[in-house]
C-alpha positions in Angstrom: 47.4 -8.1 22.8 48.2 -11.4 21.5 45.6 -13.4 19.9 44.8 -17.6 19.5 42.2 -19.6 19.1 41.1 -20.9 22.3 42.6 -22.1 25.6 44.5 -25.4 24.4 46.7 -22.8 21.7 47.3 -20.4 24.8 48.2 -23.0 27.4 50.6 -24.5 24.5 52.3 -21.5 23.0 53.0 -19.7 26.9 52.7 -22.4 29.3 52.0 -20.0 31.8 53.0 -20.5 35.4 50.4 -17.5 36.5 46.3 -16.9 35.5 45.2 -15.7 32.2 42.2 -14.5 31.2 41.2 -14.9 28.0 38.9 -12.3 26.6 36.6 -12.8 24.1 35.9 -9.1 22.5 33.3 -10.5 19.7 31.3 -11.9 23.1 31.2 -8.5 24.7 29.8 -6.7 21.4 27.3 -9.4 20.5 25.8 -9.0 23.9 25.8 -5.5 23.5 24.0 -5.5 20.3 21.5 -8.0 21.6 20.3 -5.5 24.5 20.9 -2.3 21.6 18.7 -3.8 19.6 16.4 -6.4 21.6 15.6 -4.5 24.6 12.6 -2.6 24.7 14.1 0.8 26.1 17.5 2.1 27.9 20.6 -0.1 28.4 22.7 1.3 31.2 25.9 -1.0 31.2 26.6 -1.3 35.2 29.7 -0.6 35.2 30.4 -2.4 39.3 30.3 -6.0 37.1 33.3 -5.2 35.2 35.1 -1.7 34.9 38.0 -2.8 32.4 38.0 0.0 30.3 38.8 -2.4 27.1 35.4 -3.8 27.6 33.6 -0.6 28.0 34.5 0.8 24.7 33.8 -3.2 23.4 30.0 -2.6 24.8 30.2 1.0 23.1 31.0 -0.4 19.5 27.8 -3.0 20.3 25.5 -0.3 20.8 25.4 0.8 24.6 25.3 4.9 24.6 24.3 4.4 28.8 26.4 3.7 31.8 25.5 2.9 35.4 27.9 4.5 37.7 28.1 3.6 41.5 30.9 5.5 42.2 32.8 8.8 41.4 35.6 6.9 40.4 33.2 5.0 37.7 32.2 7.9 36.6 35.2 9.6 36.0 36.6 6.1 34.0 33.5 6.4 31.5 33.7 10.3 31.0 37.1 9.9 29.8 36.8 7.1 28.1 33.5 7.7 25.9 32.7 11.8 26.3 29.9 11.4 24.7 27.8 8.6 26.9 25.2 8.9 29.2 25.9 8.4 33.0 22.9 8.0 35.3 24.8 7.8 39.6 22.7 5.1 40.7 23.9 4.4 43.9 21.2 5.5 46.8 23.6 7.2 49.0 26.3 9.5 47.7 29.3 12.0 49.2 27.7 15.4 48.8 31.2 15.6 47.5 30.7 13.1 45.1 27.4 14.1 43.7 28.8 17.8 42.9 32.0 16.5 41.1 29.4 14.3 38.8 26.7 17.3 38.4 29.2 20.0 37.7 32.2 18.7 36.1 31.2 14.8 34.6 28.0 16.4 33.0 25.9 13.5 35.0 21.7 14.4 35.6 20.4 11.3 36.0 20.8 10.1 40.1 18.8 7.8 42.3 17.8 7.8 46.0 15.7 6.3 48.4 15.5 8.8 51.4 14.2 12.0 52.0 17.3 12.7 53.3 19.5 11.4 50.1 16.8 13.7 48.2 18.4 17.0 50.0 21.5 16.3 49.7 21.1 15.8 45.7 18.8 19.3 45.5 21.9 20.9 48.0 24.8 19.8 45.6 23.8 20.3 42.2 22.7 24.1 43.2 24.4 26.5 41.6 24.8 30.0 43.3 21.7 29.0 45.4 20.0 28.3 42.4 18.2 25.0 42.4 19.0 22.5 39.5 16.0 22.4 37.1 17.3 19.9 34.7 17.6 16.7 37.2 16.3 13.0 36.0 15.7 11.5 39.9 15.0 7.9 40.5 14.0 6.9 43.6 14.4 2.9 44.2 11.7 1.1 45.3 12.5 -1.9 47.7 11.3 -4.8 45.7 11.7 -8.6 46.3 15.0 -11.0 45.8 13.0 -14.2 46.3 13.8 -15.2 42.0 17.5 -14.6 42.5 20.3 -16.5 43.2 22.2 -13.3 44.6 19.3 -11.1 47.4 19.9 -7.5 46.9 16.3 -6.5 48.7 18.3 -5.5 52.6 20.3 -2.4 52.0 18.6 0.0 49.8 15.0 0.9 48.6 12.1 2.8 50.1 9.0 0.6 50.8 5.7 0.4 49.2 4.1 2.6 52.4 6.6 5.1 52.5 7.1 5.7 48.6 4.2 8.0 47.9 5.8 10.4 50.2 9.2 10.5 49.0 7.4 10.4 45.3 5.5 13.9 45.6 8.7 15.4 47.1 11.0 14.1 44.4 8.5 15.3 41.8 8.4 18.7 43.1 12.4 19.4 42.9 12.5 17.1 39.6 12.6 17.5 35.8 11.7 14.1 35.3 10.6 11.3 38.0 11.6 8.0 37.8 11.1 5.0 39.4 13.6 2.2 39.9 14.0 -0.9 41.4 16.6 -4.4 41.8 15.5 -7.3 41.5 18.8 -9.3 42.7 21.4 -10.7 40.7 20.6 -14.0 38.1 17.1 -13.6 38.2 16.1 -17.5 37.3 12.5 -16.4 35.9 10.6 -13.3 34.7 8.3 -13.1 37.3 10.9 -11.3 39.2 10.2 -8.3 37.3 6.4 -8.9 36.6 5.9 -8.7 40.4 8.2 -5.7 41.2 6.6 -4.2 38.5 3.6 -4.5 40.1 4.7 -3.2 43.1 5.6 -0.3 40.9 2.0 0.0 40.0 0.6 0.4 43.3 3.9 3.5 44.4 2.6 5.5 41.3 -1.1 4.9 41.7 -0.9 5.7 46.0 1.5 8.4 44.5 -0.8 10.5 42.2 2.2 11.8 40.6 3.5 11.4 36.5 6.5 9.3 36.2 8.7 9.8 33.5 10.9 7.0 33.7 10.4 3.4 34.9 13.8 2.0 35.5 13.8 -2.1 35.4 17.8 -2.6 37.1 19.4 -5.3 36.6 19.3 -8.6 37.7 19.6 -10.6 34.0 21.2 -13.5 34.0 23.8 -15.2 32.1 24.1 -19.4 32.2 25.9 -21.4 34.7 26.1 -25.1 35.8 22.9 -25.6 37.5 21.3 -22.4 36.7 19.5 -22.7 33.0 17.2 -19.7 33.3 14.9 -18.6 30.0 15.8 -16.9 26.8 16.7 -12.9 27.6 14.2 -12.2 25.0 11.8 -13.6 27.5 12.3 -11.1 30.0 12.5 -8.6 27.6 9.0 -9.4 26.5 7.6 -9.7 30.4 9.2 -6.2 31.3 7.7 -4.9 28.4 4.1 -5.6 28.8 4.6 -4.6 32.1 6.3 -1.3 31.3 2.7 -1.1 28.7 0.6 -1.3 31.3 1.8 1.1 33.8 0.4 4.6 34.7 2.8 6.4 33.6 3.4 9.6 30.9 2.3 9.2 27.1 6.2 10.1 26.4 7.8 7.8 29.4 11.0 5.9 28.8 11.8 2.5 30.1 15.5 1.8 31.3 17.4 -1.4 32.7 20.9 -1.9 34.2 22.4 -4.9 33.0 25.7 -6.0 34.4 26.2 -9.8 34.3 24.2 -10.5 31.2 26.7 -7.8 29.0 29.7 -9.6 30.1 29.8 -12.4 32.0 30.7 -14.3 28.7 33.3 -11.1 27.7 36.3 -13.8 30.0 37.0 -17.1 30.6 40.5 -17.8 33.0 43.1 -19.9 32.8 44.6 -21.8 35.5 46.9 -24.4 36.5 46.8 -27.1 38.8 49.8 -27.2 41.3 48.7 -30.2 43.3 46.0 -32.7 43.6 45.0 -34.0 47.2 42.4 -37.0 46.4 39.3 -35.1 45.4 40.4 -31.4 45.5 43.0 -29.7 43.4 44.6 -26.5 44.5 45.1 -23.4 41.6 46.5 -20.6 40.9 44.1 -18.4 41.3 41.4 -17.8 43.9 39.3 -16.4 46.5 41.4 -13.0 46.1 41.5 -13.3 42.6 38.8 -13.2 40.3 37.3 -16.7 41.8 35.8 -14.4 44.8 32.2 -15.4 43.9 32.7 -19.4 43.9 34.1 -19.2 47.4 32.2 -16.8 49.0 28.8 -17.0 47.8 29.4 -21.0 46.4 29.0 -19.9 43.0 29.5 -22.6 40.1 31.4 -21.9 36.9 31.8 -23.9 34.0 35.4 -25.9 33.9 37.0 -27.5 31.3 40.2 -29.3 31.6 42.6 -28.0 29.2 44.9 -31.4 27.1 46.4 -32.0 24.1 44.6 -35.2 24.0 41.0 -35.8 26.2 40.5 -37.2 28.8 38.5 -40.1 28.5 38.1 -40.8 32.1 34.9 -40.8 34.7 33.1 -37.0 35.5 34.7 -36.6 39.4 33.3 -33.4 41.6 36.3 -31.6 42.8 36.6 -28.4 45.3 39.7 -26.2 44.8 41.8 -24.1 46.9 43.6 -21.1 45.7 47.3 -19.9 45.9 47.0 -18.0 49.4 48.0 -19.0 52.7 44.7 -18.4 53.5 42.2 -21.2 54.8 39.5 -19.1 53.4 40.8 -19.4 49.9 38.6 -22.0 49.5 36.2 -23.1 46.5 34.3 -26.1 46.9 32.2 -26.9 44.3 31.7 -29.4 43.1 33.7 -28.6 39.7 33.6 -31.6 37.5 36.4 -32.2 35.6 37.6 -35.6 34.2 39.2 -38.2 36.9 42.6 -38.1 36.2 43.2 -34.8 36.2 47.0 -34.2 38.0 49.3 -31.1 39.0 50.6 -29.6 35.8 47.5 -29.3 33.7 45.5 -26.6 32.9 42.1 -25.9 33.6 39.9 -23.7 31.9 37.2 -21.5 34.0 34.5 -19.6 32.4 31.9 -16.7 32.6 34.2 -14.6 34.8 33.8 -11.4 32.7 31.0 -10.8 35.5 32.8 -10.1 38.7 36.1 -11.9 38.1 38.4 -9.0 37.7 36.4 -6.7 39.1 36.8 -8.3 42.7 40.6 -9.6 42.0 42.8 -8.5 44.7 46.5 -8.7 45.1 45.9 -10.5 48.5 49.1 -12.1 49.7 51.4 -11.4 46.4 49.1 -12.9 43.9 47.4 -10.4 42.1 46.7 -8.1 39.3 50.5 -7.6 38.6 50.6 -11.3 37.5 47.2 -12.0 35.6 48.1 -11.1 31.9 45.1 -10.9 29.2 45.1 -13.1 26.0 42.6 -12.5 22.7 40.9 -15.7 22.1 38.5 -16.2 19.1 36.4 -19.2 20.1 32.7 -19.4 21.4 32.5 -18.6 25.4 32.1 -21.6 27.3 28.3 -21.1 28.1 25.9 -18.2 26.8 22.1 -17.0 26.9 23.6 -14.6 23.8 22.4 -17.0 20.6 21.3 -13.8 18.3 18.4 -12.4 17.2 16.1 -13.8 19.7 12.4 -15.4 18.3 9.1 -14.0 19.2 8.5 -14.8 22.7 5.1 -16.3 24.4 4.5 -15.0 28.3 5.0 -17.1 31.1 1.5 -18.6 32.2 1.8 -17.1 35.6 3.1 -13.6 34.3 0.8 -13.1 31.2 -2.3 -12.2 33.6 -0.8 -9.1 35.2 -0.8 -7.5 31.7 -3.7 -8.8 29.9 -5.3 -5.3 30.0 -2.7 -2.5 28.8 -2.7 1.0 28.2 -1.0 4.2 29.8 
């Protein structure tokens, strides 16, 4: 892969005609080593957020040993790119199919649910010769609240605080090691979001009367974008863990997370090219069906930078931007702001699209995969919450009662 400096030496030297994303490899290991290293437990990479396997062995060299699979096909990508990692099948409702092919031949034990039903199905298809499975970490997700997030994930999976206790003792019976895990939503803006679900969590165990092994934080961490400024990592970091202190759980219980976004939004920036400028919105090469998906479906803002030789010295204007499709839906609109006199020809840099970009790219209408090439870039990413070794932390005022009194 070829390697410059930033976007201005790649727009010079190919003056590109389609997308490139520019990775930034040193991004994706220093956010690896901050969770290694900063994070009081588990990193499970979630693999959804961006499966390129060049990144995955990037986050390996940083220091994640732990993968979050959704999807047999995930989990086949890791186990043959790192043999050696840790796969926990998160995803609350599996193929029977699916969950065999992990247990049996991808070596995975750790799987979560949030049914009785999903429960059987697990106990059925990791059997072996009628045998039940006696070496099974099991999860079960607790529905928790969204309201911190910019992104809800609290509708289509978790069991509730009244029917949890239930679905506990069962799960313990069948169980090596219980867990409990939850989702917060993704870009949690504050801490609290996990000081409340893990209080939620308090209540399932203590209703539950059962050990827990494993208390399983998600994801949900969030990474910096124009409008959304949310507090150090390390601050989260310090809220889960008090939290995590202060829980009923075993002497010898382990504390996971899931990070996606916050491991690699900052792993890609993309650049693009303005093919025409109609007053305040600027059509690009690359869009809703590419690895823009997020800004036009759920509005979401990334940072822009107008690529020149020389700057711009002209007015801040809000643009909205429409993709390459034929398609009315391809469809971005902001606002982006980007210097006045900004004209069909130049380049625009977008950033923070190692979270989701690729991952959702399609080749919708002819513009695709086939024509996004990948550039090495050695410059800082755009924006960052990854700033090194993070400083001692002080709790939130609203969070640091839940946790004045700790002690398993």
């Amino acid at each position: 892969m070829a390697k410059h400096h930033n976007a201005l030496r790649v727009a010079r030297a190919l003056r590109p005609a389609a997308p490139v994303t520019l990775v930034r490899p040193h991004a994706a290991i220093a956010a690896a080593a901050l969770f290694a290293s900063e994070f009081p437990g588990k990193s499970f990479y979630a693999v959804k957020a961006n499966p390129t396997p060049e990144l995955i062995r990037l986050l390996w060299e940083g220091g994640i040993r732990h993968f979050d699979v959704a999807s047999l096909t995930e989990a086949r990508l890791v186990r043959d790119l790192l043999p050696e990692a840790t796969l926990a099948f998160m995803h609350p409702v599996k193929a029977p199919e699916a969950i065999a092919e992990a247990y049996h031949a991808l070596g995975v034990r750790i799987f979560s649910l949030d049914s009785h039903e999903e429960l059987a199905k697990i106990v059925a298809a990791t059997a072996t010769d009628g045998v039940n499975a006696a070496d099974l970490t099991l999860c079960v997700r607790l529905r928790v609240s969204s309201a911190h997030s910019k992104l809800s994930l609290a509708s289509k999976f978790g069991v509730s605080l009244t029917d949890a206790p239930a679905l506990l003792m069962a799960t313990r019976q069948v169980a090596d090691a219980l867990g409990i895990c939850f989702h917060v939503g993704s870009q949690a803006m504050t801490p609290q979001a996990y000081a409340d679900a893990l209080a939620l969590t308090r209540a399932a165990i203590v209703a539950a009367s059962v050990t827990v092994d494993v208390i399983d934080v998600g994801g949900g961490f969030p990474s910096r974008y124009p409008g959304m400024e949310p507090p150090a990592l390390a601050a989260y970091f310090a809220v889960i863990h008090r939290g995590f202190e202060a829980l009923p759980v075993s002497y010898s219980a382990e504390l996971w997370c899931e990070p996606g976004r916050a491991l690699c939004a900052d792993y890609s920036s993309l650049l693009v090219r303005v093919e025409k400028r109609r007053d305040d919105t600027l059509f690009i090469n690359d869009g809703a069906y590419g690895q823009l998906f997020d800004a036009a479906h759920v509005a979401w803002r990334y940072p822009v930078a107008l690529v020149r030789e020389v700057a711009s010295h002209a007015k801040p204007l809000d643009y909205d931007f429409y993709g390459p499709t034929c398609d009315d839906m391809d469809h971005m609109k902001g606002p982006f702001v980007l210097p006045a006199d900004v004209q069909a020809g130049d380049y625009l840099e977008i950033g923070q699209l190692g979270a989701y970009g690729s991952a959702m790219r399609t080749g919708f209408n002819g513009f695709g995969d086939c024509l996004c090439q990948s550039v090495e870039v050695g410059d800082a990413p755009m924006s960052s919450l990854i700033t090194g070794t993070p400083e001692p932390v002080e709790l939130p005022g609203n969070v640091r009662h839940l946790f004045a009194k700790s002690g398993k």
